[in-house]
N, C-alpha and C positions, 0 to 999 in steps of 0.2 A: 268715366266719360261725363262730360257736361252736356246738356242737351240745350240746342240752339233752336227755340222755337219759329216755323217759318211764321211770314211777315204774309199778311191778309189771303194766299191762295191756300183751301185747305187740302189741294189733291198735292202740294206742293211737301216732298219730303222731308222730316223732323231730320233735321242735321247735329250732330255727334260731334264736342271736342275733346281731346285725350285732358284728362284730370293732370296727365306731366308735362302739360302743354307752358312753355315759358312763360311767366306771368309779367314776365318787363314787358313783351308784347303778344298781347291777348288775339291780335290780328296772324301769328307768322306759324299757323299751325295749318296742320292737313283734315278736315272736317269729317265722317263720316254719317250717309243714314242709309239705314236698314230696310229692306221689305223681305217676304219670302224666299223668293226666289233670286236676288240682286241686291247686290253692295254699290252702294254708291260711296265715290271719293270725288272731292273736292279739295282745291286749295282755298284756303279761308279770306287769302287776300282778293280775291277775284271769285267773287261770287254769282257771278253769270259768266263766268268763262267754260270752260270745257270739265268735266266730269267722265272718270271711269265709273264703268260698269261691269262687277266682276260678281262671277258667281257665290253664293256661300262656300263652296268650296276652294274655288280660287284664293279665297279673302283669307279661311281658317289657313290655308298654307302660307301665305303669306308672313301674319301673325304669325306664326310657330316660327320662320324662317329670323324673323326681325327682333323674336323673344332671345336667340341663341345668337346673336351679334351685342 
């Protein structure tokens, strides 16, 4: 993962891009950041647009689900 540091807010979460993320265009990936209790996702092109909020748990199934595709 590449870490996308946020820009002047610092309650503002550290956002995540996949390291297999296409490097023609550095903008066309899905971002993640982390706290406790909540997974946050993002799409990279639209950085104030809408965000999921999924549990760690949610998230690890997820991941496993999209490891085996």
């Amino acid at each position: 993962m590449i870490q996308k540091a946020a820009a002047g807010n610092a309650s503002e979460p550290r956002w995540f891009k996949s390291s297999y993320s296409d490097s023609s265009n550095p903008n066309d990936c899905v971002e993640v950041a982390t706290a406790p209790d909540v997974v946050h996702v993002r799409d990279s092109k639209n950085l104030h647009g809408p965000r999921l909020a999924l549990t760690p748990v949610a998230w690890a199934g997820f991941v496993a689900y999209a490891a085996r595709r």
